[in-house]
N, C-alpha and C positions, 0 to 999 in steps of 0.2 A: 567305349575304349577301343582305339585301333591298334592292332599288332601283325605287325611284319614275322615273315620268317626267318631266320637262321640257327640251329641248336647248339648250343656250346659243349667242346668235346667232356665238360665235365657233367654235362647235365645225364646224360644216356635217358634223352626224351622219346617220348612216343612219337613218331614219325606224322607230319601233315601232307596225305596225300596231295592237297589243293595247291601247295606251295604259293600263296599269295602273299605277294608284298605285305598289302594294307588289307585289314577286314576287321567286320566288327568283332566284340568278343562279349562274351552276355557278360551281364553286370557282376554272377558268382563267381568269378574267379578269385581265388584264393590266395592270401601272401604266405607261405611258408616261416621265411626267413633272410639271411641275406647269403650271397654267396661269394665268397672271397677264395683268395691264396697267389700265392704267384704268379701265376698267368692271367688268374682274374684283374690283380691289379693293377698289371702293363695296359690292360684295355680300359681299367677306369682311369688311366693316367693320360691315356691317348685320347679317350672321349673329354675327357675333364677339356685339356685345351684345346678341342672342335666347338666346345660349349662355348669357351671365353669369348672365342669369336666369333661363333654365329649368332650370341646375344638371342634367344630367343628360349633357349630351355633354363625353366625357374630352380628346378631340382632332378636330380638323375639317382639311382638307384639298381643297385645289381641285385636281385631277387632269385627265391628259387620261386616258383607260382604252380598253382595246380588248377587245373579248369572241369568247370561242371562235366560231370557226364565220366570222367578219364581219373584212373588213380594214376596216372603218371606225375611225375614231378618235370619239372623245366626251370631251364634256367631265362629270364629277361632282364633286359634293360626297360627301367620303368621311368619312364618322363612327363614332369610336369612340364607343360610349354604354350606359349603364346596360343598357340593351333590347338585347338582339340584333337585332328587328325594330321599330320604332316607326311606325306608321302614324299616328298624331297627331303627332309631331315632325316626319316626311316632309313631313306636309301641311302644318307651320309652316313650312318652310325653303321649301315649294314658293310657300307663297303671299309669301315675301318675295322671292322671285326675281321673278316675277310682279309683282311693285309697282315693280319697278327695269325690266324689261324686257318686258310685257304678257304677255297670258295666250297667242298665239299662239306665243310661245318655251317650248323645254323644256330642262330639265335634268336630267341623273338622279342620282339620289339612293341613293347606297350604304352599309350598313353592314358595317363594316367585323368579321372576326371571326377568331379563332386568331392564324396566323402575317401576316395579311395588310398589318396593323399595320405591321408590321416590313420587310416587301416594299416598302411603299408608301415608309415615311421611305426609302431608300433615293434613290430621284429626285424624293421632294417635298417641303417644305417643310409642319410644319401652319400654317393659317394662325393655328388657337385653338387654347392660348392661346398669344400671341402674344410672344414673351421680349421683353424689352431690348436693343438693341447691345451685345454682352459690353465692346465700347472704352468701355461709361461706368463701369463698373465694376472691370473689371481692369487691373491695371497691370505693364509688364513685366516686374517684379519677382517676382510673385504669376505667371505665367506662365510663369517661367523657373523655377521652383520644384515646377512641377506634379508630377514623377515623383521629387520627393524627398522625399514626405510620405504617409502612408497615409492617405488619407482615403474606405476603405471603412466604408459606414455601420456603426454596431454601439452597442452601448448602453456608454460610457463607466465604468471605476470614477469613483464621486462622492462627495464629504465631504457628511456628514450634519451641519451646525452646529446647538450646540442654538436660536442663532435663527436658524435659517432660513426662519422667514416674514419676517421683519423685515429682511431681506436680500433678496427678491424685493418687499416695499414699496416699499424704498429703491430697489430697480433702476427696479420700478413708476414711481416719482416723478421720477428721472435721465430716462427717455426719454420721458416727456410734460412735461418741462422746469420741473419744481414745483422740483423742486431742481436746484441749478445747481453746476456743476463746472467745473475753471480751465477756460480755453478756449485753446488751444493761438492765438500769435499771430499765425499763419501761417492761421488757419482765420477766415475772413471772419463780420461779424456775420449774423446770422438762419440760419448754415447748421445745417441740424439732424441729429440720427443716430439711428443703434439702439441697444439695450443686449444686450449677451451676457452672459448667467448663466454662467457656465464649470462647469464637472464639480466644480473646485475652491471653487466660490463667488465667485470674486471678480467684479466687474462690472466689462465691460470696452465700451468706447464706440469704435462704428466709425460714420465720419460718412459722411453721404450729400452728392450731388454738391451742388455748391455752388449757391445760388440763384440761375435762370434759365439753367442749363448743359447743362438736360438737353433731347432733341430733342423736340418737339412731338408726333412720333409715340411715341415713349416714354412719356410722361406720358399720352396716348391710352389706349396698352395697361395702366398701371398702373389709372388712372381706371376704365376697365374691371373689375379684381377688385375694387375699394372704389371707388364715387366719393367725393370730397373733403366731397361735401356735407351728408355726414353724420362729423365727425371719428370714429374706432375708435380702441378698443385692442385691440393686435391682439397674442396671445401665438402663438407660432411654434415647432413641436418638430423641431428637426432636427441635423444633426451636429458636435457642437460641442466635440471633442476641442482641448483649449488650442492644440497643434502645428497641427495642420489649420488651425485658422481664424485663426490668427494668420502662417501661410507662407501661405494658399493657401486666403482666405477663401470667391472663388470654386468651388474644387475640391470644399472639404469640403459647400458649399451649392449646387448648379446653380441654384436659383433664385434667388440673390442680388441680383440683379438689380432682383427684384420687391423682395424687401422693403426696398431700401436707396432707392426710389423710393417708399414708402409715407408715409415721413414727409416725405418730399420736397412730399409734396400734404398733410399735416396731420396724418399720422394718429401713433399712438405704438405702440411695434412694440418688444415686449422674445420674445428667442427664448430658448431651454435644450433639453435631451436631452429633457424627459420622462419621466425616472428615476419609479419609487413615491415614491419619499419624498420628490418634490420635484413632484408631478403637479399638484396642488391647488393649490401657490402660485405655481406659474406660471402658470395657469389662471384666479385666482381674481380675479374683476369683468371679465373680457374681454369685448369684443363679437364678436370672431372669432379662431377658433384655424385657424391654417394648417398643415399635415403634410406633413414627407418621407414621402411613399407607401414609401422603403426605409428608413425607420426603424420602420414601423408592425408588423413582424415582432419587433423585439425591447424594444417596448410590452408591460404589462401587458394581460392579457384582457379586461378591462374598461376602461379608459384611456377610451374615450367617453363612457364614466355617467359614470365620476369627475369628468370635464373639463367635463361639463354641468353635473353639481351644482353647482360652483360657481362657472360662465359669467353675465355678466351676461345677453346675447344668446349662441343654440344656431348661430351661423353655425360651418361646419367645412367648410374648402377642405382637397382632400391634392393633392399637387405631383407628378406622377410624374417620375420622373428622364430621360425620352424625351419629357420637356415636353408630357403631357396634365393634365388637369384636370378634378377631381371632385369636386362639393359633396355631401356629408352633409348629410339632411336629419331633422330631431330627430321622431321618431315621433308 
């Protein structure tokens, strides 16, 4: 694990003579817990959107840690990311620490690696990326249903119709609102949704929260994967077994959250399996394709080329189901 130095003025850490950037750190090092508060949170708000763009750290985490040898406590930023060491990321996170609380404060800077991941979620929280309140999305219907429905990822049997591009068109066309469908009279004007391709083909339309319902910090953290200011079409490959997503939409997608807040801010957002024979047309004119990371095992081997050939924009975010986050980026 490498860690930089900088100490945060909440931690009142034990002081590192060595002052080195990047060094290793033995394997015992300890997760406490997490460390928040006001100040803490300007810097995970300031790191969170370094992450969006630098597309390279999976999951980030604000830690108290304690290291062999020392009862001191500290505070770090612990990152999952591409690199097992990054000495130029370190030094980005360092110097935005630095810009919030001056260069005579430090922090240290961890990369996180193997099991350590998993130790850490334990008592902390990541703070990137950052989910949704599950209560804007679930309902306790869809909660109460969780342990009655299989919704382990896997790649679905799917009807092959002979027009099956003209049915992801039309879905196409349904969730950026070209064509329009009855509107349920209980569903308030301007509220808008997604579209679900099902295994079976049919399209099926699940709406997002109603407009101005959702919390300010939530629209934050969506803003964050897409901001608004550029409307997407965003095509989305993840588990979309008819049962699952229609008991226990949340279950069968953890990140649900995000995409049902997507169009909530503008964008058009149509999801399906990813199946071969249906790769391209779900794919086909998108500006960003989002991936269950445990769906991407039972993808075709090539599923990336194909999905690029015919993307309008190469953006590709994968979702991992422990809520990290990794952008592909097009060679």
């Amino acid at each position: 694990m490498g860690q930089g130095r900088c100490s945060s003025p909440m931690s009142s850490p034990e002081q590192d003579p060595d002052g080195k950037l990047m060094r290793s750190a033995e394997q015992g090092v300890v997760f406490l817990g997490e460390q928040d508060g006001p100040p803490e949170r300007d810097l995970k708000a300031k790191l969170s959107e370094f992450f969006v763009r630098n597309g390279t750290v999976h999951a980030a985490y604000l830690a108290i840690v304690q290291y062999p040898g020392s009862n001191a406590h500290h505070v770090a930023v612990c990152m999952k990311a591409t690199a097992a060491d990054d000495p130029a990321l370190a030094q980005d996170v360092g110097s935005a620490f630095r810009a919030l609380f001056g260069g005579h404060e430090h922090l240290d800077i961890l990369f996180l690696k193997g099991l350590q991941e998993a130790q850490l979620a334990r008592v902390c929280r990541p703070f990137f990326p950052s989910p949704p309140p599950p209560a804007a999305i679930e309902s306790p219907r869809e909660s109460s249903r969780a342990d009655k429905v299989d919704v382990t990822p896997r790649m679905p049997d799917v009807d092959v119709p002979a027009d099956l591009d003209e049915r992801f068109q039309r879905a196409w066309r349904i969730a950026s609102g070209q064509e329009s469908v009855p509107r349920p009279a209980a569903r308030p004007e301007g509220q808008r949704h997604i579209v679900v391709v099902t295994p079976g083909r049919m399209i099926m339309i699940k709406p997002c929260p109603r407009p101005g319902s959702m919390p300010e910090s939530t629209v934050a953290a969506i803003e964050k994967i897409a901001p608004s200011s550029r409307p997407l079409s965003i095509a989305v490959i993840a588990f979309t077994d008819l049962r699952a997503v229609r008991e226990n939409f949340v279950a069968a997608i953890p990140f649900a959250g995000y995409l049902l807040g997507l169009p909530y801010i503008g964008h058009t957002v149509l999801v399906f399996e990813g199946h071969p024979s249906a790769l391209k047309a779900g794919c086909r004119g998108a500006d960003l394709l989002i991936v269950d990371d445990a769906m991407i095992p039972v993808l075709q081997p090539d599923w990336l080329r194909v999905a690029w050939s015919v993307m309008r924009d190469s953006q590709v975010l994968v979702f991992g189901r422990a809520g990290s986050l990794r952008r592909i980026v097009k060679p």
